[in-house]
Backbone as CSV, one residue per row, in Angstrom:
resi,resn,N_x,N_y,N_z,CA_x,CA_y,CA_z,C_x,C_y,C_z
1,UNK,-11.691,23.639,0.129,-11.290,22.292,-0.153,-10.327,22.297,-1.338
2,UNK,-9.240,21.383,-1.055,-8.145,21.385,-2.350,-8.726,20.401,-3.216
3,UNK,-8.356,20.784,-4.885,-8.452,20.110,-5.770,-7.443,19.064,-5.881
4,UNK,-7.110,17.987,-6.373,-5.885,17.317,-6.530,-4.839,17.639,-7.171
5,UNK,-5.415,18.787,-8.278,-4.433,19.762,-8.932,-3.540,20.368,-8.054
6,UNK,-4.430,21.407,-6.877,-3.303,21.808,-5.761,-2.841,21.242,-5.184
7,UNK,-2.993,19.751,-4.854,-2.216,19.118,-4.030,-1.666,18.736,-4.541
8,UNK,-0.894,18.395,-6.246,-0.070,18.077,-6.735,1.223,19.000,-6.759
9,UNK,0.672,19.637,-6.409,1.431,21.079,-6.548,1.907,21.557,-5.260
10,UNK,1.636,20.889,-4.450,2.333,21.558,-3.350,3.308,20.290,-2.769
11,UNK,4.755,21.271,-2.547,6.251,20.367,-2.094,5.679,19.404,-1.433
12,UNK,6.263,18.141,-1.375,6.501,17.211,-0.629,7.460,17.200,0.502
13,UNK,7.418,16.781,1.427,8.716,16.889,2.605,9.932,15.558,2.617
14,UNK,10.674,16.208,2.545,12.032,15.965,1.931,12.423,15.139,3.157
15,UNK,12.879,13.436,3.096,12.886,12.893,4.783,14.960,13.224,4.526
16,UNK,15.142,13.561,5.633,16.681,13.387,6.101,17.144,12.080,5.890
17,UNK,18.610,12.227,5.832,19.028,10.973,5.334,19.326,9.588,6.272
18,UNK,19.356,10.678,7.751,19.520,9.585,8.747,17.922,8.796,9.094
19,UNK,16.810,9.576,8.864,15.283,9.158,8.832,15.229,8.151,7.874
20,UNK,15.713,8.491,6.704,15.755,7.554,5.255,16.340,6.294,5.916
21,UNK,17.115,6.037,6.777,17.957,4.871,6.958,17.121,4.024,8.088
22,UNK,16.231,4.636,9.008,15.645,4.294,9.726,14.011,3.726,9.017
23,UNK,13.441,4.356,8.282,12.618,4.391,7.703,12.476,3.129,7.039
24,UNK,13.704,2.936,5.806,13.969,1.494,4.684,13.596,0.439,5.402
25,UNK,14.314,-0.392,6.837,13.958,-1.193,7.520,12.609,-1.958,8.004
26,UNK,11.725,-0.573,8.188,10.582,-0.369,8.549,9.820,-0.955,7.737
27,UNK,9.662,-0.090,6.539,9.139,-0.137,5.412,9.444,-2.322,5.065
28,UNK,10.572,-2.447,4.787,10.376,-3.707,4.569,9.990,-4.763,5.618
29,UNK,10.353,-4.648,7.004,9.235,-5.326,7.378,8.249,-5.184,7.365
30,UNK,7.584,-3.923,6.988,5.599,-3.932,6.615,5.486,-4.567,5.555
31,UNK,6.827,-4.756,4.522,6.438,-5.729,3.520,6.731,-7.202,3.522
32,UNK,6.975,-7.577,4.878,6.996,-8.727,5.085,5.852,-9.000,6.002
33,UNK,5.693,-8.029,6.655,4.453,-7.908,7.018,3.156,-8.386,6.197
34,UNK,2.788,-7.927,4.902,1.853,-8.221,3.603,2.194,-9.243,3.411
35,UNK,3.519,-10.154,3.241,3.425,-11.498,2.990,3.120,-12.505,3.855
36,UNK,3.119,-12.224,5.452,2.419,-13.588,6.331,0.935,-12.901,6.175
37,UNK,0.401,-11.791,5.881,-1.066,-11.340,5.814,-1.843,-12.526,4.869
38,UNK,-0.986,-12.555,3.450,-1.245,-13.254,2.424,-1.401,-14.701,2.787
39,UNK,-0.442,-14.977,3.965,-0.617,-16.729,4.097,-1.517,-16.805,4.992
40,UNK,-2.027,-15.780,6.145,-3.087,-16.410,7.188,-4.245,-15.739,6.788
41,UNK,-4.826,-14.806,5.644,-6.144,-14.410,4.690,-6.401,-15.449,4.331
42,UNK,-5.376,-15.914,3.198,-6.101,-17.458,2.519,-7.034,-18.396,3.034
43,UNK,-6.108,-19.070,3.843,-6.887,-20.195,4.471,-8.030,-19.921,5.386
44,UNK,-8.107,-18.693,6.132,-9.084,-17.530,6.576,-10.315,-17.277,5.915
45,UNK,-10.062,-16.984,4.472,-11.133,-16.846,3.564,-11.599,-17.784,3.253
46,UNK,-10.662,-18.765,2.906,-11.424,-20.097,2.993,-12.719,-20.905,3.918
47,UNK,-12.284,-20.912,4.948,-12.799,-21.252,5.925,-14.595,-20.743,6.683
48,UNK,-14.028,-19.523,6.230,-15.139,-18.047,7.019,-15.736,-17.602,5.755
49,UNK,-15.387,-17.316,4.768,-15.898,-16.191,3.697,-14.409,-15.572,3.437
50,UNK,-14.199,-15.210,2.226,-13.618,-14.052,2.246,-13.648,-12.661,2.382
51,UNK,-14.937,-12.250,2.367,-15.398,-10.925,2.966,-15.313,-11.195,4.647
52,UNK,-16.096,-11.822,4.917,-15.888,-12.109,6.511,-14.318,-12.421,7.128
53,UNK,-13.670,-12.731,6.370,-11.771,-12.443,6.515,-11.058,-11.170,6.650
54,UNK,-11.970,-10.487,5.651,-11.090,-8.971,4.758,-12.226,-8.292,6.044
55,UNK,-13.234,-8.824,6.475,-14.027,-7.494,8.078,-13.283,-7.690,9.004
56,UNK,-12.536,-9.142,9.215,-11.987,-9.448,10.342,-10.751,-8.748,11.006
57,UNK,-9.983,-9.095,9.584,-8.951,-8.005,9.870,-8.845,-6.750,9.748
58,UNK,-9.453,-6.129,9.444,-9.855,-4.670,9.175,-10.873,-4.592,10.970
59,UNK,-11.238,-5.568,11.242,-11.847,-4.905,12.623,-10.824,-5.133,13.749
60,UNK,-10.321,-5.930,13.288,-8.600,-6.280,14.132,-7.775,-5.138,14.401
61,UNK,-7.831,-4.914,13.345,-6.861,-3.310,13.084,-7.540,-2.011,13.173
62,UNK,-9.207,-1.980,13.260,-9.272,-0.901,13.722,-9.721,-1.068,15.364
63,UNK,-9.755,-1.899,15.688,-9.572,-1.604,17.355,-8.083,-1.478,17.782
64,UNK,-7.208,-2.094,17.500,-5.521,-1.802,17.400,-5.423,-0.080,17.539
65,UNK,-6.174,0.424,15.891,-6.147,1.964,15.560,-6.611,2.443,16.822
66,UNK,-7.951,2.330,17.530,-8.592,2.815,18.614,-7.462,2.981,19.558
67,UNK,-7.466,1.647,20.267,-6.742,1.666,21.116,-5.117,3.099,21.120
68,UNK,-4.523,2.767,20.170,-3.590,3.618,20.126,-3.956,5.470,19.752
69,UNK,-5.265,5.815,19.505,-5.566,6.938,19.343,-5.891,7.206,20.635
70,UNK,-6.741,5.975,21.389,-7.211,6.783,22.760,-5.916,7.069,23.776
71,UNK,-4.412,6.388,23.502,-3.729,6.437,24.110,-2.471,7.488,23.842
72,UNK,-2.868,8.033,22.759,-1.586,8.833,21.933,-2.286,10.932,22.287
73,UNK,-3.462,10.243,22.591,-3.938,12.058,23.204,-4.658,12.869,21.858
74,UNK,-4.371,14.204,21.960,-5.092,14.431,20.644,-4.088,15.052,19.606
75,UNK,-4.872,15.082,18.342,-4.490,14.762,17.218,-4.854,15.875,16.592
76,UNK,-3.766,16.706,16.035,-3.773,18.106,15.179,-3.911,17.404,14.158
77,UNK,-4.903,18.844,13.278,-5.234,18.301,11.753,-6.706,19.097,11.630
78,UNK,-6.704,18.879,10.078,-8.593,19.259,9.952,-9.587,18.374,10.315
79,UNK,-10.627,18.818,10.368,-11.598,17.747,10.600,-11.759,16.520,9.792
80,UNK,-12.127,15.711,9.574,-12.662,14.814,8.117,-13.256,15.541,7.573
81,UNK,-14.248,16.183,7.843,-15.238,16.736,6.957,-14.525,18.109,6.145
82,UNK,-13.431,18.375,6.471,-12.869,19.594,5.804,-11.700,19.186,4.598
83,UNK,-11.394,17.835,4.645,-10.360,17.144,3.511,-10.923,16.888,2.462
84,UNK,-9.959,17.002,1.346,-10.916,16.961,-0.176,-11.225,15.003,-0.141
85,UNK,-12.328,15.069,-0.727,-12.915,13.640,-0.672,-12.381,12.642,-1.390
86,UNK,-11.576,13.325,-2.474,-10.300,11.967,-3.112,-9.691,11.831,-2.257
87,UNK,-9.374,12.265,-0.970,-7.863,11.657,-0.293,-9.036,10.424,0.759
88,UNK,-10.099,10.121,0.383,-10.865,9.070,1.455,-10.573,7.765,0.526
89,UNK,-10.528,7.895,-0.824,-10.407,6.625,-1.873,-9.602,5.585,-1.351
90,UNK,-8.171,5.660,-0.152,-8.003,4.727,0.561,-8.740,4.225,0.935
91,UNK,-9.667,4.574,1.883,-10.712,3.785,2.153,-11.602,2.644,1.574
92,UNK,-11.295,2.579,0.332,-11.944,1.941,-0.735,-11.446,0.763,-0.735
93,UNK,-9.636,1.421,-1.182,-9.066,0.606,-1.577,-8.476,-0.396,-1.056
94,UNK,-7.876,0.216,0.458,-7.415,-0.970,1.551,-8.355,-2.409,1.325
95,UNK,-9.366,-2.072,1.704,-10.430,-3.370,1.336,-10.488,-4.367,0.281
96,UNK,-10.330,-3.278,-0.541,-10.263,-4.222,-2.053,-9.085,-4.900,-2.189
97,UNK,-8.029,-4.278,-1.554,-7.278,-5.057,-1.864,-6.981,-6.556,-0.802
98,UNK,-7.086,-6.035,0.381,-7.216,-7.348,1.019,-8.342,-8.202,0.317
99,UNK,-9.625,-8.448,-0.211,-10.474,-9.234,-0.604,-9.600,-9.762,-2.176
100,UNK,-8.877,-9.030,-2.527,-8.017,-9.338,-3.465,-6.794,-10.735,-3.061
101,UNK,-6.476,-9.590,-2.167,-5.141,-11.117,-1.474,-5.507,-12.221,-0.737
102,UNK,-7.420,-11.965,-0.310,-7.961,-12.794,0.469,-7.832,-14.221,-0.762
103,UNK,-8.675,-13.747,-1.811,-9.096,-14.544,-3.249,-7.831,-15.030,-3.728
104,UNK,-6.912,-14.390,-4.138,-5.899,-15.235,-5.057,-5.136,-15.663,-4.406
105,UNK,-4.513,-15.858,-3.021,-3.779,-16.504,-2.576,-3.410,-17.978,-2.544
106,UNK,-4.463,-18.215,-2.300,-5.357,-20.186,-2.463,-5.050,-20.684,-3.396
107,UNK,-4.863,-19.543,-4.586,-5.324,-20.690,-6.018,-3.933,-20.101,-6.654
108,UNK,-2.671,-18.844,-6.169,-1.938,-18.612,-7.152,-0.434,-18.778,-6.310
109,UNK,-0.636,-19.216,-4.879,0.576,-18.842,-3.851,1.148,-17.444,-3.833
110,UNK,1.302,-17.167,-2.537,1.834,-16.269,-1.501,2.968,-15.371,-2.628
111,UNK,3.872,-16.229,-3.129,5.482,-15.701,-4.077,4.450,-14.808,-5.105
112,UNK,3.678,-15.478,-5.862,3.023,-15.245,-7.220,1.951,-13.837,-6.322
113,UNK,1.218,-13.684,-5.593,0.409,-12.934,-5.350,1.690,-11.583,-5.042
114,UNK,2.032,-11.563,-4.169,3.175,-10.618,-3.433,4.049,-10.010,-4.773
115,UNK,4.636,-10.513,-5.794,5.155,-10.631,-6.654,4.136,-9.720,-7.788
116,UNK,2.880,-9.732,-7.639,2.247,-9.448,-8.827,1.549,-8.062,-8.196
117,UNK,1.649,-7.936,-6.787,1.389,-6.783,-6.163,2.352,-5.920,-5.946
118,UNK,3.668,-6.396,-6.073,4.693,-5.416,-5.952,5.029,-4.926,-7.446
119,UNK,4.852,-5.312,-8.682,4.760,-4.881,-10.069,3.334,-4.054,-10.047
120,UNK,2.509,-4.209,-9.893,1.616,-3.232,-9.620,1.785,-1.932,-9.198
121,UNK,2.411,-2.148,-8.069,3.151,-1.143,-6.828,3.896,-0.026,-7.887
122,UNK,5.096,-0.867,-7.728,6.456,0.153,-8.680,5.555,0.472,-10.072
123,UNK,4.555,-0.324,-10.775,4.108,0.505,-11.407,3.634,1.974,-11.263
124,UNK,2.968,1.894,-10.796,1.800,3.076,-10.789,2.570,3.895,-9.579
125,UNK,3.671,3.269,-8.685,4.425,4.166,-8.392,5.561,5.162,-9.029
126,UNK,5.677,4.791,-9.612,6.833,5.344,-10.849,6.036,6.439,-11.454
127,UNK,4.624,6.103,-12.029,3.759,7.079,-12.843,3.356,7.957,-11.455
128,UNK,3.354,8.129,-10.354,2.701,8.767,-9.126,4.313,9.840,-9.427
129,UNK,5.362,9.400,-8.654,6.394,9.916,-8.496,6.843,10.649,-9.904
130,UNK,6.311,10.236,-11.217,6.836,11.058,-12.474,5.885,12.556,-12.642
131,UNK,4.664,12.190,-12.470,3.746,13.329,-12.581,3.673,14.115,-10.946
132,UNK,4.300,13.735,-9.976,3.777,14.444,-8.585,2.342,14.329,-8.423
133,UNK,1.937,13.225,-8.818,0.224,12.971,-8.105,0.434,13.021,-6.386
134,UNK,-0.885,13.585,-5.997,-1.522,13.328,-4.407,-0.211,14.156,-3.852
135,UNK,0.661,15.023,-3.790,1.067,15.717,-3.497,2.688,15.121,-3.493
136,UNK,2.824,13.719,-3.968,4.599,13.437,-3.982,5.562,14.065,-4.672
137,UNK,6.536,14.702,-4.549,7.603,15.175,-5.407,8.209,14.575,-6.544
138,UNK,7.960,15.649,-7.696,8.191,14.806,-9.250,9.703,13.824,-9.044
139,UNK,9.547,13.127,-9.710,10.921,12.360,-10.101,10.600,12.142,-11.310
140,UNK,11.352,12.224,-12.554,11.228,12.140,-13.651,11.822,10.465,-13.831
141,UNK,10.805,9.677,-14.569,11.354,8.123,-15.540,12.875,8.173,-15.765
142,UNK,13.426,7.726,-15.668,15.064,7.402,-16.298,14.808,5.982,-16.267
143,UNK,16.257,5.452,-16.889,16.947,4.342,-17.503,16.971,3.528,-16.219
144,UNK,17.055,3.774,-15.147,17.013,3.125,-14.206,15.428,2.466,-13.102
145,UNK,14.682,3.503,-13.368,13.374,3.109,-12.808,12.617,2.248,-13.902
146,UNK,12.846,2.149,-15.351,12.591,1.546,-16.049,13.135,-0.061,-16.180
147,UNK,14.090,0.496,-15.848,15.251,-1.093,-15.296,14.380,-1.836,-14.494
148,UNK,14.431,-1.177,-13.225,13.629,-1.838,-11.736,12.006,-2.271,-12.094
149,UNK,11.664,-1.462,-13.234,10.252,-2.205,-13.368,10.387,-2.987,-14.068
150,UNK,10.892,-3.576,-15.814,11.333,-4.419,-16.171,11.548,-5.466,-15.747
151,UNK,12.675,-5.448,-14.503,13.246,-6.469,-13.808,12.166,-7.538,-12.613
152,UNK,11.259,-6.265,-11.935,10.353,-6.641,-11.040,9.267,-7.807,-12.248
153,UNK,8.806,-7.370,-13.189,8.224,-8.033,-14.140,8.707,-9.379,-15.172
154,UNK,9.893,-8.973,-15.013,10.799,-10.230,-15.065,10.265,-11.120,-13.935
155,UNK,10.708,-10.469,-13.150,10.806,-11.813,-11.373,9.436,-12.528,-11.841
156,UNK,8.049,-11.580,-12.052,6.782,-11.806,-12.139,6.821,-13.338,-13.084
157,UNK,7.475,-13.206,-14.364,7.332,-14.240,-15.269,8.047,-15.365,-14.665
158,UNK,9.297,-14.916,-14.258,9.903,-16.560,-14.155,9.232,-16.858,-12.831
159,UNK,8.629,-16.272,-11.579,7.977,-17.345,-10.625,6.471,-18.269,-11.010
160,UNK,5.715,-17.320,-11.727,4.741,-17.778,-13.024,5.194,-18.755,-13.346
161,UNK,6.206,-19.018,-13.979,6.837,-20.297,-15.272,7.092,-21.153,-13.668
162,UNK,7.954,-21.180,-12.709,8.730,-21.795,-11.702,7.722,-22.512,-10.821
């Protein structure tokens, strides 16, 4: 079993640039994706529970998952039981955080929640990508990733004040 030490340590895979271009698109509609999540959780949690919201969709999506595993054939890899047990802490966290976006949505709006999760994000992404945690390739802090977090935290205050 790897420590997180070795998996910090071992290369990351480098995406091509024509993948990179295909990829960006993607990526932001999953993040537009998180923002209608944020508007139909709310009133969801409201209604039902917010735990009973954050099972719902999580059982939504893992029959979705099913479905497409029973249809995609089989699947190279180790077992579960052979992966080091920090890489399961997703598991944790997916949850928490939906019961998160379930809760503050209601009381802080959709802009302000999304907004305070994406400063979060580039946070602790920046510190992931500077040290090569969980196996990503170092990028060292500059003048510019410092910019983009600044700025993201900016946005944070003036929709706060707005």
């Amino acid at each position: 079993m790897q420590s997180l030490d070795e998996v910090s340590a071992a290369p990351a895979p480098v995406a091509r640039p024509g993948l990179r271009l295909l990829l960006l698109p993607l990526v932001i509609l999953a993040g537009m994706g998180l923002s209608v999540e944020a508007g139909l959780l709310g009133p969801l949690g409201e209604q039902v529970g917010h735990l009973w919201a954050t099972l719902s969709i999580f059982g939504v999506g893992s029959a979705i998952l099913f479905l497409l595993l029973l249809f995609a054939g089989p699947q190279k890899g180790p077992a579960l039981t052979d992966l080091p047990r920090w890489q399961l802490i997703g598991g944790f966290l997916g949850p928490m955080y939906v019961v998160v976006l379930t809760l503050a949505t209601p009381h802080i709006g959709i802009a302000m929640t999304m907004i305070a999760i994406l400063s979060g994000q580039v946070g602790k992404s920046v510190l992931i990508d500077h040290f090569g945690w969980f196996g990503a390739t170092r990028k060292k802090v500059n003048a510019e990733r410092w910019l983009a977090l600044v700025l993201i935290v900016a946005a944070l205050i003036l929709i706060a004040r707005g």
